[in-house]
LOLUM-192961 format. One line per field, with one value per residue (C-alpha): x, y, z; residue number from 1. Coordinates in pm, whole numbers, plus 50000, padded with zeros to 5 digits. Layout:
% LOLUM-192961
c1 c(X ...)
c2 c(Y ...)
c3 c(Z ...)
kelo c(NUM ...)
This chain:
% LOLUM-192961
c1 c(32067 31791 31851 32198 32201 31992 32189 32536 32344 32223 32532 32710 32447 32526 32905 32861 32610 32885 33137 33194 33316 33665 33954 34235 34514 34626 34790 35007 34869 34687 34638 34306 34081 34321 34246 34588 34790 34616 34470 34115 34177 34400 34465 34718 34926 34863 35178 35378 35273 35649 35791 36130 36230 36435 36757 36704 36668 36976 37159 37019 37265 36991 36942 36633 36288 36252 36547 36444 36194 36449 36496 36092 35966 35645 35816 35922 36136 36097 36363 36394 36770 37029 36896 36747 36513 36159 36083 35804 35660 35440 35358 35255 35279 35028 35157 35303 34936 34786 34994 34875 35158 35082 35236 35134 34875 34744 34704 34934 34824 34932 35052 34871 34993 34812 35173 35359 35714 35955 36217 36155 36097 36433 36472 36622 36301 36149 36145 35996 35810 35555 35448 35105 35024 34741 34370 34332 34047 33818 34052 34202 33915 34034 34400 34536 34416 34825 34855 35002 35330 35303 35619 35644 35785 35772 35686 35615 35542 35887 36138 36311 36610 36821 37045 37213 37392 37617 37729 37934 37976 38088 37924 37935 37685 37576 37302 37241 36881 36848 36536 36432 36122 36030 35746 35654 35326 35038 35238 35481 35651 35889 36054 36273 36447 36704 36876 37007 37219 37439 37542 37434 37573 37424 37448 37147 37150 37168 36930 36857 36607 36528 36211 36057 35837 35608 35405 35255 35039 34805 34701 34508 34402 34081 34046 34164 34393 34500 34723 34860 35092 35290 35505 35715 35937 36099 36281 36461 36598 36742 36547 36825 36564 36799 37110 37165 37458 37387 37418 37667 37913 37880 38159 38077 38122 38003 37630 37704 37566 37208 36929 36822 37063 36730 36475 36408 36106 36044 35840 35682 35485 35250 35075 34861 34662 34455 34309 34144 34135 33878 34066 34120 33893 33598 33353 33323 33643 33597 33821 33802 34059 34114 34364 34496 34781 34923 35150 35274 35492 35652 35852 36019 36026 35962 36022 35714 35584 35379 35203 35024 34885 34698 34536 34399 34157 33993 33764 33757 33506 33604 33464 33591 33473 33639 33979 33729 33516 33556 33360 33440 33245 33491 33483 33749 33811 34102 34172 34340 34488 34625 34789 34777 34520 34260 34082 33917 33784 33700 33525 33463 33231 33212 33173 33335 33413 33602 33517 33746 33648 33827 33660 33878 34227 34413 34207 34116 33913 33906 33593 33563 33391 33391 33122 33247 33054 33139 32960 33256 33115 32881 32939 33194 33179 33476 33462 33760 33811 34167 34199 34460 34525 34807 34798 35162 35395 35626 35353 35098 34949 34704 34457 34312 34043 33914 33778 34014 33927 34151 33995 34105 34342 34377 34654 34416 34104 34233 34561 34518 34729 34564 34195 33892 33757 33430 33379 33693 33555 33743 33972 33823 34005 33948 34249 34366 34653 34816 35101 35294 35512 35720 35931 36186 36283 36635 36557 36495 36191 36050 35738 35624 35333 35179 34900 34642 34506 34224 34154 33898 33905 34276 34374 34607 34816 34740 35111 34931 34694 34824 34889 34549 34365 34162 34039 34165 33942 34103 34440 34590 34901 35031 35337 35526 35721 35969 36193 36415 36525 36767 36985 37170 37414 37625 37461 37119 37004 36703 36702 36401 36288 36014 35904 35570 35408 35187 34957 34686 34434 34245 33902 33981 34340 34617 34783 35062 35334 35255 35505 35754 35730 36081 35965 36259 36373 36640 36776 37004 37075 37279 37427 37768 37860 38216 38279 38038 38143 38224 37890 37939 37615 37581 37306 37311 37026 36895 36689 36548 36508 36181 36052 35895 35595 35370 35425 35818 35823 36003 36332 36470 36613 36859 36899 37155 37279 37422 37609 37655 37836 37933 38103 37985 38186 38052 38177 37970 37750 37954 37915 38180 37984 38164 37969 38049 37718 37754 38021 38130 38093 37779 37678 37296 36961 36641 36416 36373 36095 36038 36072 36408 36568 36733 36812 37166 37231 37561 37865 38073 37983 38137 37965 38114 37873 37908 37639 37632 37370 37320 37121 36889)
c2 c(51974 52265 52219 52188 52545 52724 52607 52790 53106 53123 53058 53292 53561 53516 53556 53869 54001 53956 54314 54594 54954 54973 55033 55279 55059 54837 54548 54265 54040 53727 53412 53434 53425 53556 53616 53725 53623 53939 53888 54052 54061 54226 54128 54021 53705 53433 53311 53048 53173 53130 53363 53346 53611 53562 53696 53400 53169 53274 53259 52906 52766 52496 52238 52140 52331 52077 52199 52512 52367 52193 52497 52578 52394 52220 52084 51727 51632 51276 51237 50925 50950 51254 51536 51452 51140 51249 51507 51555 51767 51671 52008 51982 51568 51551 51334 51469 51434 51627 51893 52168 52281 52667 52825 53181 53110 52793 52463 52239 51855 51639 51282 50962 50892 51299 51410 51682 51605 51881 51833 51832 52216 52481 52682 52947 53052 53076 53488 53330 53119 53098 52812 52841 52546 52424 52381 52558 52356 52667 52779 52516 52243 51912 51788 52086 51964 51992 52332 52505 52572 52817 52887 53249 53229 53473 53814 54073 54366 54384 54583 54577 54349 54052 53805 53441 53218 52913 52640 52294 52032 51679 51413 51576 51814 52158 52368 52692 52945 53292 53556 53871 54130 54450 54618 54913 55143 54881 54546 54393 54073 53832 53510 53210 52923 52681 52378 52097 51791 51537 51163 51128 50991 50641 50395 50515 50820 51030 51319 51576 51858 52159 52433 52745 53000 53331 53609 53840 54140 54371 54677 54959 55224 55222 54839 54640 54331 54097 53813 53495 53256 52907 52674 52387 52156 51823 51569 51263 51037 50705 50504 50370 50208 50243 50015 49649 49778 49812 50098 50052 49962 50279 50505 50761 50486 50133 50259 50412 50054 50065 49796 49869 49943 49956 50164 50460 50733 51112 51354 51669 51932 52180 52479 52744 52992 53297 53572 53855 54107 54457 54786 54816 55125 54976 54866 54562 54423 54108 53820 53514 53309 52966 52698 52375 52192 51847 51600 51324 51080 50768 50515 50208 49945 49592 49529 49729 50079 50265 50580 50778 51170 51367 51672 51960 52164 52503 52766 53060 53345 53579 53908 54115 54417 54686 54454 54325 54063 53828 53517 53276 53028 52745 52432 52198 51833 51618 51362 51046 50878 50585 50240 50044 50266 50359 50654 50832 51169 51330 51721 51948 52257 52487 52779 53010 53311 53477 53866 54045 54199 54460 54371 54643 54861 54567 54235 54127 53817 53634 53422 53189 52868 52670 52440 52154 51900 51633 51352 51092 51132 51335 51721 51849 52210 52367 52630 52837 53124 53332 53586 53791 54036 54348 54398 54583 54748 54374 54128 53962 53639 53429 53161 52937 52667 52512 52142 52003 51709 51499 51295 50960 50938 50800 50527 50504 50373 50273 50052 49730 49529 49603 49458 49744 49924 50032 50183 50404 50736 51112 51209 51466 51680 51929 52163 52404 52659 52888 53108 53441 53661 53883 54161 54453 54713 54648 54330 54065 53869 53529 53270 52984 52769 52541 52289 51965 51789 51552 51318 51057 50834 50891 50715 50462 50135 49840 49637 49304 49318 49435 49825 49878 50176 50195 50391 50417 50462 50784 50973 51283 51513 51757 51966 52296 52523 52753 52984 53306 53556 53787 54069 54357 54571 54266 53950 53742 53440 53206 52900 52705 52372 52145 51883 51679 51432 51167 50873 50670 50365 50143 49981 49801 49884 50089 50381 50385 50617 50689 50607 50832 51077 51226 51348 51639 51859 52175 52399 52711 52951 53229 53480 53712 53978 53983 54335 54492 54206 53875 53706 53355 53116 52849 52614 52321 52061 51780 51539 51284 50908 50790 50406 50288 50116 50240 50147 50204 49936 49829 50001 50255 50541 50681 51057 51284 51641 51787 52138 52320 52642 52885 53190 53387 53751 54006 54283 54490 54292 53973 53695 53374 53160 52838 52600 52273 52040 51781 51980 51703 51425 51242 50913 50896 50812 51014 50776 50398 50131 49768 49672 49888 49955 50232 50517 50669 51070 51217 51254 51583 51770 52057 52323 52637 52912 53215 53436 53807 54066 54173 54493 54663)
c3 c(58809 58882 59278 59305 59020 59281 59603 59431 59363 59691 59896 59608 59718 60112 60030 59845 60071 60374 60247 60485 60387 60277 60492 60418 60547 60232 60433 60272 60037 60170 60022 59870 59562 59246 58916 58731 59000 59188 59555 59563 59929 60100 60475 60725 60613 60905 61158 60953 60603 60441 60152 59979 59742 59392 59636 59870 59610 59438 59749 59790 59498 59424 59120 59134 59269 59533 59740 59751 60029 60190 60455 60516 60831 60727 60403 60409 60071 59961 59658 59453 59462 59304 59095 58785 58986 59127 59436 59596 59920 60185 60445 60804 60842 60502 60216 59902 59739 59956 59847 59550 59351 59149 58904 58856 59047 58844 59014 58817 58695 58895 58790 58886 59270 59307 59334 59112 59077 59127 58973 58617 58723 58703 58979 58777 58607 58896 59067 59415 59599 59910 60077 60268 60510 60700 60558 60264 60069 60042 59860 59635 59685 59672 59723 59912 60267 60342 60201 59884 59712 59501 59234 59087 58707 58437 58564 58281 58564 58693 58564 58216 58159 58081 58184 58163 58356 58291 58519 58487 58781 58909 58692 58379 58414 58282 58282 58122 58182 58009 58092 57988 58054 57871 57707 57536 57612 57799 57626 57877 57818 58007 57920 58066 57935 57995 57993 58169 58153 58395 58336 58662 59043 58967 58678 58477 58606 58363 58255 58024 58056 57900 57985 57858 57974 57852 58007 57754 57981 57821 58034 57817 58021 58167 58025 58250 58187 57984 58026 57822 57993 57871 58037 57922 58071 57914 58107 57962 58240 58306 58628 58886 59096 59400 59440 59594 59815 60175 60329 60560 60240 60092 60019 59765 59471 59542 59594 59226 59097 59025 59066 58673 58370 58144 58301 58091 58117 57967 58092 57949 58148 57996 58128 57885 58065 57952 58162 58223 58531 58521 58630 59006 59083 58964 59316 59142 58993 58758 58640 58397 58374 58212 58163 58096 58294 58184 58257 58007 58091 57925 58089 57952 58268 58296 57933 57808 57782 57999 57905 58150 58053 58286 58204 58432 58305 58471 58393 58718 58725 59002 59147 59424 59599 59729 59841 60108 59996 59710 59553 59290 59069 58912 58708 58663 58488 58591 58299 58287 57993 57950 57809 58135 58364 58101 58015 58334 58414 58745 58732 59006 59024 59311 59479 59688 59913 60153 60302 60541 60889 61060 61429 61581 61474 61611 61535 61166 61073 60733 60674 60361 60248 59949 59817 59597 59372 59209 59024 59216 59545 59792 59787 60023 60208 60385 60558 60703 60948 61013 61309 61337 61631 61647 61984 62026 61737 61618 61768 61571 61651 61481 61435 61215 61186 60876 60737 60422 60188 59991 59703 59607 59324 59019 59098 59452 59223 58941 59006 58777 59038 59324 59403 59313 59651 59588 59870 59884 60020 60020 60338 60522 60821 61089 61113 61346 61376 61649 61579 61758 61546 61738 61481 61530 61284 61272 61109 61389 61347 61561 61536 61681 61466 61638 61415 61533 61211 61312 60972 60930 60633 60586 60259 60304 60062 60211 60160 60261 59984 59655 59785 59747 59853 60167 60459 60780 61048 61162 61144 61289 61250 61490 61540 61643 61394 61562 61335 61403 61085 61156 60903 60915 60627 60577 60692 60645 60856 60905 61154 61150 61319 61325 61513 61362 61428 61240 61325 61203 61315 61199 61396 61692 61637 61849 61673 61469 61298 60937 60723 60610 60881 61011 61318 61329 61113 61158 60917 60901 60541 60609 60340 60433 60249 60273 60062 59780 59552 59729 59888 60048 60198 60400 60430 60653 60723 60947 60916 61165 61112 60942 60830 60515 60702 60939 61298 61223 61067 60695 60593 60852 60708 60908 61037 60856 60864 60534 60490 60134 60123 59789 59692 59438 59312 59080 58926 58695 58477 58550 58795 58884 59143 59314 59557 59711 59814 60114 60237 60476 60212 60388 60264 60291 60164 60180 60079 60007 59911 59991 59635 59557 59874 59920 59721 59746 59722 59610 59859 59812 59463 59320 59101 58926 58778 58516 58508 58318 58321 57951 58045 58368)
kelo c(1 2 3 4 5 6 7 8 9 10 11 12 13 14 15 16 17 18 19 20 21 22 23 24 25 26 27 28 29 30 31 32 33 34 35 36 37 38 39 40 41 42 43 44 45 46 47 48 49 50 51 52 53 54 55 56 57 58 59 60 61 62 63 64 65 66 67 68 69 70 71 72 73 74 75 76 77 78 79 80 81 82 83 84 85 86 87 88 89 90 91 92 93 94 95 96 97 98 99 100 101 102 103 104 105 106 107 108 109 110 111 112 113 114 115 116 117 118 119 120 121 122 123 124 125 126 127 128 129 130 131 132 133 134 135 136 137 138 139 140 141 142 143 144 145 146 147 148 149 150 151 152 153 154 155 156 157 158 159 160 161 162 163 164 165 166 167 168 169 170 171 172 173 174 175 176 177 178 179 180 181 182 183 184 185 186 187 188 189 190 191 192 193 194 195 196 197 198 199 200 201 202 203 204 205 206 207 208 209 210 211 212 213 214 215 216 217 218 219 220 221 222 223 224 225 226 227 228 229 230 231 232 233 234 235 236 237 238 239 240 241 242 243 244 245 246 247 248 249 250 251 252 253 254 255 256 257 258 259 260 261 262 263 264 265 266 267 268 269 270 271 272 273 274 275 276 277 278 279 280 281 282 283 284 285 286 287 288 289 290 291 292 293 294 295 296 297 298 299 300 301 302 303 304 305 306 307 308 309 310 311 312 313 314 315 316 317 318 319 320 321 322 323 324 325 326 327 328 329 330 331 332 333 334 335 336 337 338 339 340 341 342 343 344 345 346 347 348 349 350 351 352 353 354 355 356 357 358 359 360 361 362 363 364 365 366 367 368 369 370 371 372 373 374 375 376 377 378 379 380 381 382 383 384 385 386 387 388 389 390 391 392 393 394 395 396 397 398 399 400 401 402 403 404 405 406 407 408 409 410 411 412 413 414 415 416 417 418 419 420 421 422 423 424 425 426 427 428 429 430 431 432 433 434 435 436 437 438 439 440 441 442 443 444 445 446 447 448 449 450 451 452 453 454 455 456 457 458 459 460 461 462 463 464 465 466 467 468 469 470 471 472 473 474 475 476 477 478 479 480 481 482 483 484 485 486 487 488 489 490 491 492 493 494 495 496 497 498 499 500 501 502 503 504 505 506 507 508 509 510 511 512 513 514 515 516 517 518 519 520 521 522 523 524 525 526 527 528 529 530 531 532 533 534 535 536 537 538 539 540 541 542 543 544 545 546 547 548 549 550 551 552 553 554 555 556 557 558 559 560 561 562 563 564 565 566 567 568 569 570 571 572 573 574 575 576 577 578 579 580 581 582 583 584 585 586 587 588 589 590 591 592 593 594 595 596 597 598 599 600 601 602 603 604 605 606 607 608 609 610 611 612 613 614 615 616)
């Protein structure tokens, strides 16, 4: 395609030709174009941007990735019962496909629905994590119009050492995860791996899981980069399908009994990833990166077998300039394979940029677009613009404006029980984001996000015709995020809230709730050091009431609050955790279908952890 060749070396010449003379100040890192998990831009991180550290996941005591989300305000959860059973994220009123999952900075596969499941992922490989809302398509192209999660594993950079853990619980389970990082001259390596098991809360519960993961970093001097990265997670399961006990018999044993005795499914997920980054004084710093994401899945249901693999893969070409402007040239191929679904690709080529303005000492503007093509539909261009203004020492406030697209997914076109729609067409959206950060030095800090999402096209399952795939006419989410951190020598807090909303129409019709929308949402983590060796947490959630159907209509899930809490003492190299989960013994569901009903979540669990620290 001659024209289409020319238009992406054009608009890659107008992004480089946008760079202004460096600045002295080297700010925080901002989400932006990355080859080796480096940001080629370096700028002011926009109101709302969320970061947790390895300490704050620690402190979180969780099972599964998934809850790590459970106390950042644009996240909403949606679990397919007790860990071990699916969870996915939707961020800022967005579905859980509109959601891009990284690892290392690679977009992960995700399955057919366009969602990456969660849990099959250990959250103690994982050394942090940073959640980045609101439109981020230039970015990420399609499927990210909700925002990003992106999961920090193996890092070969940080310092040298080892350690393991150990920990047994209610329901027969266990789980065990090991990592270590060294190096010697430019080599650096790190490594995780573990291992998990449970018989489960609910008949057919049961799971077993196990996942590994390697950074290998090359850094000769004066050459640059190197890096090699793998991931691998397994996860054998059983497939409750919910339980036929209502849910105002439960009592911590009768919603034990599942709706399926039979339904069985593994799942393996696969990243390999190779790249390479130029040395950082050069006025033009290069990287090439490539990899391959995939998902495989089996499940036995029904009484046959169902095979469904789908493969991501990418090729990235990125060059920076002087930490101020940055473009990127990028191919990718989504792949679907299959018994029932067939064999179907989708690719995507594009082109990118974003350059960095310092307008005065105290206002900063980020401008990028992205220019995607694909032979599925017309070509889609998104641009995006961040301001950010310093006007007093603590206060920052921000705000962004972009245009996101979601593309239809496999199961959206390809579902063989639902009719064919022909004329099923991408999501597009207008965004927009306000926030005001107010931060002291003793450790205080305070924001307020406020977001309008204005879709049209919104993909939608239409219940009275086979959940097939359609367009609504339009759709739009809105909401405010407040949250308040707070430390000092002894103590560490975050409360957060959100309130969102959701809504879509169709033509001629009034508006209506989307489904699965929990309008509220509060949380509280707090961490007490109690003397140099005894550390207790608390985390405690809520979570508003949300339907199955639009209009609030279809199962009503009810609110529920929830409270964990855990000890954990060390001494030397040696660790003895102890945490208790639904604190207050809650009987509760987070999610629930037409076809299954609902699906039950543990009462009261116990867990007890060994960990030692074999060297650093």
């Amino acid at each position: 395609m001659p024209g289409k060749t020319r238009s992406y070396i054009a608009f890659a010449a107008l992004v480089l030709s946008c760079g202004t003379a460096p600045s002295s100040a080297q700010q925080s890192a901002y989400l932006s174009v990355e080859a080796a998990r480096r940001p080629y831009i370096q700028a002011q991180d926009p109101v709302g941007t969320v970061e947790l550290t390895q300490q704050e996941l620690e402190e979180r005591n969780a099972e599964t990735a998934g809850q790590l989300l459970e106390s950042v305000p644009s996240a909403a959860l949606k679990k397919g019962g007790a860990p071990g059973l699916m969870e996915v994220a939707g961020l800022n009123g967005f579905s859980s496909k509109n959601t891009a999952v990284l690892y290392n900075g690679k977009k992960l596969a995700p399955d057919l629905s366009g969602t990456t499941d969660l849990s099959a992922l250990n959250p103690a490989s994982l050394s942090g994590l940073a959640v980045f809302s609101g439109p981020v398509s230039p970015l990420y192209g399609a499927n990210a119009q909700g925002g990003v999660i992106s999961l920090r594993g193996a890092d070969p950079l940080a310092p040298d050492g080892a350690a393991g853990d150990f920990s047994t619980g209610d329901f027969d389970s266990s789980a065990y995860s090991v990592w270590a990082r060294g190096g010697k001259g430019p080599l650096r390596l790190a490594v995780t791996g573990g291992r998990r098991y449970s018989d489960g809360f609910q008949q057919n519960g049961d799971y077993s899981g196990n996942d590994f993961s390697a950074a290998l970093n090359a850094a000769p001097e004066g050459f640059g980069s190197v890096r090699f990265e793998a991931m691998r997670s397994f996860m054998a399961n059983g497939i409750p399908g919910g339980t036929p006990v209502p849910i105002g018999e439960w009592d911590g044993y009768k919603e034990r009994q599942a709706n399926s005795v039979t339904d069985r499914q593994e799942d393996v997920r696969e990243l390999f990833s190779a790249s390479y980054a130029s040395p950082e004084d050069r006025p033009v710093r290069i990287g090439v990166e490539g990899w391959q994401s995939t998902n495989d899945l089996t499940a036995w249901q029904y009484g046959s077998e169902t095979r469904i693999n789908t493969a991501l893969n990418a090729v990235k070409v990125t060059a920076g300039l002087s930490s101020r402007t940055a473009f990127i040239l990028q191919y990718e191929a989504n792949k679907l394979t299959s018994n029932t679904y067939g064999n179907h690709m989708i690719y995507t080529r594009s082109a990118g940029g974003e350059t960095r303005l310092d307008l005065s000492s105290e206002l900063e503007a980020v401008l990028g677009a992205k220019l995607d093509s694909s032979g599925n539909w017309a070509d889609q261009f998104n641009p995006r613009a961040v301001l950010v203004w310093r006007p007093l020492p603590g206060w920052k406030f921000s705000a962004t404006a972009g245009r996101a697209w979601q593309a239809p997914t496999f199961g959206d076109m390809y579902n063989p029980w639902a009719p064919a729609n022909p004329d099923l067409k991408p999501e597009r959206s207008w965004q927009y984001e306000a926030g005001a950060q107010w931060e002291q030095l003793g450790g205080f800090k305070a924001s307020l996000t406020a977001f309008y999402a204005d879709l049209r096209d919104k993909i939608a399952l239409d219940p009275n015709n086979g959940y097939a795939a359609y367009n609504l006419d339009q759709g739009r989410n809105a909401g405010v995020q407040p949250s308040v951190h707070w430390r000092n020598d002894s103590s560490r807090h975050t409360l957060s809230y959100a309130f969102i909303y959701s809504e879509g129409k169709q033509p001629g019709q009034n508006w209506r709730k989307s489904a699965y929308n929990p309008v509220q949402r509060l949380s509280y983590a707090g961490a007490f050091d109690l003397s140099d060796k005894l550390t207790a947490n608390v985390f405690l959630r809520h979570v508003g009431e949300q339907f199955t159907g639009a209009g609030q209509t279809g199962i009503r899930l009810p609110e529920f609050t929830t409270a964990d809490a855990g000890f954990e003492y060390k001494s030397g190299r040696y660790g003895l955790g102890f945490s208790v989960n639904n604190l207050t013994d809650q009987h509760y569901a987070e999610n629930a279908d037409a076809f299954n009903g609902y699906f039950p979540m543990p009462g009261r669990t116990f867990r007890l952890k060994l960990s030692v620290a074999l060297n650093g």
